[in-house]
C-alpha positions as CSV (number, residue, x, y, z in Angstrom):
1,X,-79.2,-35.2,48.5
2,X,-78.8,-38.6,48.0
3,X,-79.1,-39.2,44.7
4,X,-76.1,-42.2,44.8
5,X,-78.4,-44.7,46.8
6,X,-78.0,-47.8,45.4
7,X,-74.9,-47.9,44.2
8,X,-73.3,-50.3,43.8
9,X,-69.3,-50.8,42.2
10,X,-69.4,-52.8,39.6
11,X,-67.3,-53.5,35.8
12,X,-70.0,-51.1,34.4
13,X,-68.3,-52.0,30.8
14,X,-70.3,-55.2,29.8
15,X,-73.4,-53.5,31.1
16,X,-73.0,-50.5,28.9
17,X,-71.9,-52.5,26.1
18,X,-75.5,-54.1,26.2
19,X,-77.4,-50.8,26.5
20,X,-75.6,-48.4,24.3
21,X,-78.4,-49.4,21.4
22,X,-79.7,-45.7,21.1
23,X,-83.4,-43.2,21.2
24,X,-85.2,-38.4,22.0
25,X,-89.1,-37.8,23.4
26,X,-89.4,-35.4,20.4
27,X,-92.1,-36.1,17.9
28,X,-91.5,-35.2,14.6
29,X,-93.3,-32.0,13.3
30,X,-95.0,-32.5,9.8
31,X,-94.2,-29.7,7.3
32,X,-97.8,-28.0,7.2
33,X,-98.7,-25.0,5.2
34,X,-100.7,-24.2,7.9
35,X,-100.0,-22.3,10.9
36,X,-99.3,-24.1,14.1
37,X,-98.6,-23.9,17.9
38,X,-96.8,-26.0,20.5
39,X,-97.5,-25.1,23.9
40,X,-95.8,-26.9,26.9
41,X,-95.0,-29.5,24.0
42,X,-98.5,-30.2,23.0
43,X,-99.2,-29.5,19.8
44,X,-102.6,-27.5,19.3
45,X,-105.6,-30.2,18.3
46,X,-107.4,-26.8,17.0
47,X,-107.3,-25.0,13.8
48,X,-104.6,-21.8,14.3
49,X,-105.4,-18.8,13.1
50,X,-102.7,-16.1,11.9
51,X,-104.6,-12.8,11.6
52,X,-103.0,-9.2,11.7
53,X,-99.8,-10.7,13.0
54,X,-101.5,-12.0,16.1
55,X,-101.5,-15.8,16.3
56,X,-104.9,-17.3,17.5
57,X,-106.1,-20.8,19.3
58,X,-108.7,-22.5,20.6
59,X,-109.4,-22.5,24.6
60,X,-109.0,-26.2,24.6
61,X,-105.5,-25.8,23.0
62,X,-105.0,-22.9,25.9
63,X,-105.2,-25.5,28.4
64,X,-101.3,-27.1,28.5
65,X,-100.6,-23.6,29.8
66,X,-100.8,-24.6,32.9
67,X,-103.0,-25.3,36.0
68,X,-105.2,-22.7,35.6
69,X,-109.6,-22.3,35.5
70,X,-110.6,-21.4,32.5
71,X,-114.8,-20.3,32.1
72,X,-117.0,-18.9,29.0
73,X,-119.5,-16.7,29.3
74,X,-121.4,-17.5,26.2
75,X,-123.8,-14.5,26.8
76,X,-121.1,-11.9,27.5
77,X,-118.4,-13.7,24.3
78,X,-116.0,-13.6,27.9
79,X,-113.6,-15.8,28.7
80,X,-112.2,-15.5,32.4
81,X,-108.6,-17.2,33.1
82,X,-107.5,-17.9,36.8
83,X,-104.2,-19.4,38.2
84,X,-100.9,-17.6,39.4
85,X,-102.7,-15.6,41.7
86,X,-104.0,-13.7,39.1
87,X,-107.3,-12.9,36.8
88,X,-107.6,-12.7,33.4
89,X,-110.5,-11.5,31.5
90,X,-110.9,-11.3,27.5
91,X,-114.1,-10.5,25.3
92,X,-114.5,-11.2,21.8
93,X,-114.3,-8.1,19.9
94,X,-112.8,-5.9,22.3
95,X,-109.3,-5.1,22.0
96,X,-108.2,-4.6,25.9
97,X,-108.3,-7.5,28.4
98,X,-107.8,-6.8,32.2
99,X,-105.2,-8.3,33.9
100,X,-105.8,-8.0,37.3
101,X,-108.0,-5.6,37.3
102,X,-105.4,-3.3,35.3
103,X,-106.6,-2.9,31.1
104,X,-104.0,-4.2,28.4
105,X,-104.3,-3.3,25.0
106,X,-104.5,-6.3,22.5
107,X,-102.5,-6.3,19.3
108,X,-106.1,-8.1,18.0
109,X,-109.1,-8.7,19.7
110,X,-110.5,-12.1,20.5
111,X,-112.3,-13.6,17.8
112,X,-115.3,-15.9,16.9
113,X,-114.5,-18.6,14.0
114,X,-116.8,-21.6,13.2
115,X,-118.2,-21.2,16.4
116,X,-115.4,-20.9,18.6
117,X,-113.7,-18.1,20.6
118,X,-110.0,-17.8,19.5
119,X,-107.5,-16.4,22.0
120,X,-104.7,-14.3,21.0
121,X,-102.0,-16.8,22.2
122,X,-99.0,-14.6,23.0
123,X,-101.3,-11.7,24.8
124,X,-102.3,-14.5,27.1
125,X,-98.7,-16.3,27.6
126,X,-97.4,-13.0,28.1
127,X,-100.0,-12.2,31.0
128,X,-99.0,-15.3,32.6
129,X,-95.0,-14.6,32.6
130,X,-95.1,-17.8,29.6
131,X,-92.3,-17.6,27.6
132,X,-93.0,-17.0,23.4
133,X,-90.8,-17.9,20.4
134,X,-92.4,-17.7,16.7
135,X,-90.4,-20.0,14.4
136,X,-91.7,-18.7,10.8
137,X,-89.6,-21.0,8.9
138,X,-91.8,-23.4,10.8
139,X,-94.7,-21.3,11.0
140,X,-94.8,-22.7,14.4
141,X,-95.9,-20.7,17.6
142,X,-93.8,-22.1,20.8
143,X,-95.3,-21.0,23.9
144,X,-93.7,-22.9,27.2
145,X,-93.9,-21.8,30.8
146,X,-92.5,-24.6,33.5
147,X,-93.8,-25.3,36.9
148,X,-92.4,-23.3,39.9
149,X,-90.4,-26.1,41.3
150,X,-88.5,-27.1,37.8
151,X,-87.3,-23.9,37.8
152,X,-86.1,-23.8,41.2
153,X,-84.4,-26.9,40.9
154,X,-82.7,-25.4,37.5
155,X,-80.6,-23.3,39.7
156,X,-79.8,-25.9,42.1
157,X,-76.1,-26.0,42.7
158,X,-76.6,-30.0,42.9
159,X,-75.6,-31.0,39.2
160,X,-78.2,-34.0,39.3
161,X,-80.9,-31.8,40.0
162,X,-80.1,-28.9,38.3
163,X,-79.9,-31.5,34.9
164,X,-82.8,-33.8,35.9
165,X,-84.8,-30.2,36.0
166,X,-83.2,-29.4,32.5
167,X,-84.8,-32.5,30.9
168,X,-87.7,-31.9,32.4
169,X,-88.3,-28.3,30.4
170,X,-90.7,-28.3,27.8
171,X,-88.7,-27.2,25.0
172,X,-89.0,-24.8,21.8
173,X,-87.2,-25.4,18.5
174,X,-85.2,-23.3,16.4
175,X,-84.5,-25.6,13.6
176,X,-85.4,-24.5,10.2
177,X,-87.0,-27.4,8.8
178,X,-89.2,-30.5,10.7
179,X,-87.7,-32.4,13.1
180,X,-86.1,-35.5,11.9
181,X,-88.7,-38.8,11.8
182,X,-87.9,-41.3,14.5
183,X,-87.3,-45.1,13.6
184,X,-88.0,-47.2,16.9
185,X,-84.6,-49.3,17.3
186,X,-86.6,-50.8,20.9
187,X,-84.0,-48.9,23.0
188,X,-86.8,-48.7,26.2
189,X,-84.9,-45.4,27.2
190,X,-82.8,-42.5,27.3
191,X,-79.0,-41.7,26.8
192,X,-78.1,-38.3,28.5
193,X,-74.7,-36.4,27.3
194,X,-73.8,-33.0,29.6
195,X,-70.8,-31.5,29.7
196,X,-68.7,-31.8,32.5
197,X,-70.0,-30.0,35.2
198,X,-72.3,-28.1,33.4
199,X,-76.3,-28.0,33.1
200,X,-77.6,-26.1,30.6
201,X,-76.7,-27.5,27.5
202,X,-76.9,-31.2,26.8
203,X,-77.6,-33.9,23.8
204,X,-80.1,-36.3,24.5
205,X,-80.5,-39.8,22.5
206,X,-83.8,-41.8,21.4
207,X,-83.8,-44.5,19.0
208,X,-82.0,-43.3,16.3
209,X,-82.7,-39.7,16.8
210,X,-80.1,-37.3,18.9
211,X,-80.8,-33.8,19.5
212,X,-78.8,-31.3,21.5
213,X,-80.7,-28.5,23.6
214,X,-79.6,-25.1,25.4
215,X,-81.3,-23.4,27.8
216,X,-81.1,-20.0,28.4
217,X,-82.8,-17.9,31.1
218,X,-85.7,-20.8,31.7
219,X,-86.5,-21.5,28.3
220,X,-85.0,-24.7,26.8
221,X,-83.8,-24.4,23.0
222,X,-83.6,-27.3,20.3
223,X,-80.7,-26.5,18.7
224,X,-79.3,-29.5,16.5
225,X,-80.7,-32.8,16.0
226,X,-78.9,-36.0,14.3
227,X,-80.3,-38.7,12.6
228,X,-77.9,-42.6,13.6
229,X,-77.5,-45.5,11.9
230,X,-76.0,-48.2,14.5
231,X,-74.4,-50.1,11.4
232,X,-72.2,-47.3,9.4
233,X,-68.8,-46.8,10.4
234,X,-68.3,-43.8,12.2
235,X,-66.2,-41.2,10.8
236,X,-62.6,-40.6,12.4
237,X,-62.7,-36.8,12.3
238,X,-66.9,-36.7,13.4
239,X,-66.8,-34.0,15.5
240,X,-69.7,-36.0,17.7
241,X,-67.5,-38.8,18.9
242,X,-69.8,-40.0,21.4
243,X,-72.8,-41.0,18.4
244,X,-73.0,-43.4,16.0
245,X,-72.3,-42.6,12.7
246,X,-74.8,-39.5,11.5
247,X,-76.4,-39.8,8.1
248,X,-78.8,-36.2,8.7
249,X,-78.9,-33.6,10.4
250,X,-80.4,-30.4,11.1
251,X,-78.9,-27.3,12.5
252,X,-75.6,-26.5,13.5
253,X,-73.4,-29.3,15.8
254,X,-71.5,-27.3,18.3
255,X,-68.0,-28.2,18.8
256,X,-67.1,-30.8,21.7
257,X,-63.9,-32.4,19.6
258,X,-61.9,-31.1,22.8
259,X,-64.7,-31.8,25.1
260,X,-65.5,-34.2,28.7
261,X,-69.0,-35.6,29.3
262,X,-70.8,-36.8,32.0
263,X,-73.2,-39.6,30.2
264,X,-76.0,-41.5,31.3
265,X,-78.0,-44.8,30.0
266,X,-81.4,-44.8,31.6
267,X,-83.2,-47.8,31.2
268,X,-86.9,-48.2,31.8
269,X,-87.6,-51.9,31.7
270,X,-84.7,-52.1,34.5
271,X,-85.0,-48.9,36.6
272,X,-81.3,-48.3,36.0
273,X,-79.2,-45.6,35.1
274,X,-75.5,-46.3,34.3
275,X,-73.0,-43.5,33.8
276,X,-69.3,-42.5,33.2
277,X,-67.1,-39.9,32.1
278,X,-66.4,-40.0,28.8
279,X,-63.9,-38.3,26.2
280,X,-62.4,-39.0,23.3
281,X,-59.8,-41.0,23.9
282,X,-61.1,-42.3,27.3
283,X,-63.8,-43.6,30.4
284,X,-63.6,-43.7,33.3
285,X,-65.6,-43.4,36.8
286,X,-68.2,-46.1,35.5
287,X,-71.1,-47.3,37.8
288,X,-74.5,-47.4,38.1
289,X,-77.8,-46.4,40.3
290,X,-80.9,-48.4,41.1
291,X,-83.8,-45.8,41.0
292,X,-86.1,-45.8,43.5
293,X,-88.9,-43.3,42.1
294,X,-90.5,-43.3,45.9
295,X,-87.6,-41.7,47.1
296,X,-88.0,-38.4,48.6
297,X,-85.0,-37.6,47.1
298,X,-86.0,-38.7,43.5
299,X,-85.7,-36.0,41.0
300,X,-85.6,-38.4,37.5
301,X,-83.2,-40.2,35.6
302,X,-80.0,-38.3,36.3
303,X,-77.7,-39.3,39.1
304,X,-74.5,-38.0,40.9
305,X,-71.1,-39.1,39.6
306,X,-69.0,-39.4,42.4
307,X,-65.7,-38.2,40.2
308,X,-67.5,-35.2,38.7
C-alpha cells in the first residue's frame, strides 16, 4: 500500500515547530442526573428511560446503530429492524422479540412513554452483534458497533491502516467523571501518539484536550484524558513527556517514561501530515506526506514511517 506517496525529504523541524500548537474530536459530556446513552458516538436527542434495569430509547436515537430499516406499525405497537442480513421484530408489551425468526426473551418489554415506543437498547445491540458498556458513575449507556471494513482493516498487518482504522472506532468511556471541557486553541487538526509499532493503544491531541484510548477485541476504550496549557512549564519528571504541561486530568496515565512513539501532526487547512519518532531524549526519521484523499489507497490521516 502506498501510503508514502508524496513524500517528500525535507528538515521537518521548522515545520513541526509551527504545528505543534495542540487539539481530541471528543465532546464533553455534561454531568446529568439523568440517564443517558451514546451510541456510535451520538448522544441520544431523546429522553432515556432506566426501568427494571433495562435501559430504554427512542427509535430515532436507535438509528446511529447502523445502516439498518427501521418501520412502526402503529396498529400492531411493532417495530421491525432490518440490516445485517437479519430481522428483527419487537412489540410493545410483549416481553420476547424474534430474531430471525427464532423468540428471545426480553429482560423488559418495549414500552409506550409520551407517545413514543422505547426500545430496550442493549436487547437490540446485542441482536445486532453491537457492543454494550454501562458506565454508572456516568449513568451513561455506550453502545458502539463499527462498520465491516474498519474492522478488517484493524487487523491489517499494515501499521498505517491498522491505526488509521483505530481512530476511526467510535469509542466508549470509562472515566468516572465528564470528560474534560475543550478550549479551542485554532489548532485545525490532530496530533496522533502510537507506540512504536503498535495499534491498539494510542493518545490523541485536540486543542488543549489529550486523551489516550485502548482497544480491545473491536471496542475502543477512553481511558485517560489531560487537560494542556501551552504556556506552563512542563514538569521534568511528567511521566507524559511528549504533552505540554497538564493542569487536569482524569483517569489513570499509563506509564510511557521508558517509551518510543510514532507521532503524527495532521493538518487540515494544509492536507499534511508530518511525523517522527520520538522519545525522550530524542527524534528522529522526520518527514512528511501530502494527502491525497482520492487515492485508492487513502485510509485517513495516518501514514507509513519508513524507519518504523
Amino acid at each position: 500500500m502506498n501510503w508514502t506517496k508524496g513524500l517528500k525529504t525535507m528538515a521537518a523541524a521548522a515545520i513541526l515547530t509551527t504545528v505543534l500548537s495542540p487539539a481530541i474530536a471528543v465532546s464533553p459530556v455534561s454531568a446529568a442526573s439523568k440517564p443517558t446513552a451514546t451510541i456510535n458516538n451520538v448522544k441520544a436527542s431523546g429522553e432515556v428511560l432506566i426501568r427494571q434495569g433495562t435501559t430504554f430509547v427512542t427509535l430515532t436515537d436507535l438509528k446511529p446503530l447502523g445502516n439498518y430499516v427501521i418501520k412502526y406499525d402503529n396498529s400492531k405497537k411493532q417495530v421491525t429492524i432490518k440490516g445485517d442480513h437479519k430481522t428483527v421484530i419487537l412489540t410493545a408489551g410483549h416481553t420476547s422479540m424474534d430474531v430471525g425468526g427464532v423468540k428471545k426473551t426480553l429482560p423488559a418489554a418495549p414500552v409506550l412513554h409520551k407517545g413514543k415506543t422505547m426500545i430496550p437498547l442493549r436487547a437490540v445491540a446485542q441482536a445486532f452483534d453491537a457492543s454494550v458498556y454501562w458506565n454508572g458513575s456516568l449513568k451513561t449507556a455506550y453502545i458502539n458497533k463499527a462498520e465491516a471494513d474498519i474492522i478488517s482493516d484493524l487487523k491489517s498487518s499494515d501499521l498505517a491502516t491498522a491505526r488509521n482504522a483505530a481512530t476511526r472506532l467510535a469509542y466508549t468511556s470509562q472515566l468516572k467523571k465528564p470528560e474534560l471541557e475543550m478550549s479551542p486553541v485554532e489548532m485545525q487538526g490532530w496530533d496522533f501518539y502510537f507506540p512504536k509499532g503498535e495499534t491498539n493503544r494510542y493518545f490523541m491531541v485536540d486543542n488543549d484536550i489529550a486523551s489516550y484510548f485502548e482497544i480491545h477485541g473491536g471496542v475502543k476504550y477512553l481511558k485517560w484524558q489531560g487537560k494542556l496549557d501551552y504556556n506552563a512549564k512542563v514538569p521534568a519528571k511528567q511521566n507524559l513527556f511528549f504533552l505540554p504541561a497538564i493542569i487536569a486530568e482524569i483517569g489513570k496515565q499509563p506509564d510511557v517514561r521508558n517509551s518510543t512513539f510514532a507521532y503524527f501532526v495532521f493538518r487540515y487547512p494544509s492536507g499534511v501530515t508530518s511525523y517522527r519518532l520520538i522519545n525522550q531524549t530524542d527524534e528522529w526519521a522526520a518527514g512528511w506526506v501530502e494527502l491525497d484523499s482520492s487515492d485508492p489507497d487513502y485510509r485517513g490521516e495516518i501514514v507509513s514511517i519508513p524507519e518504523e
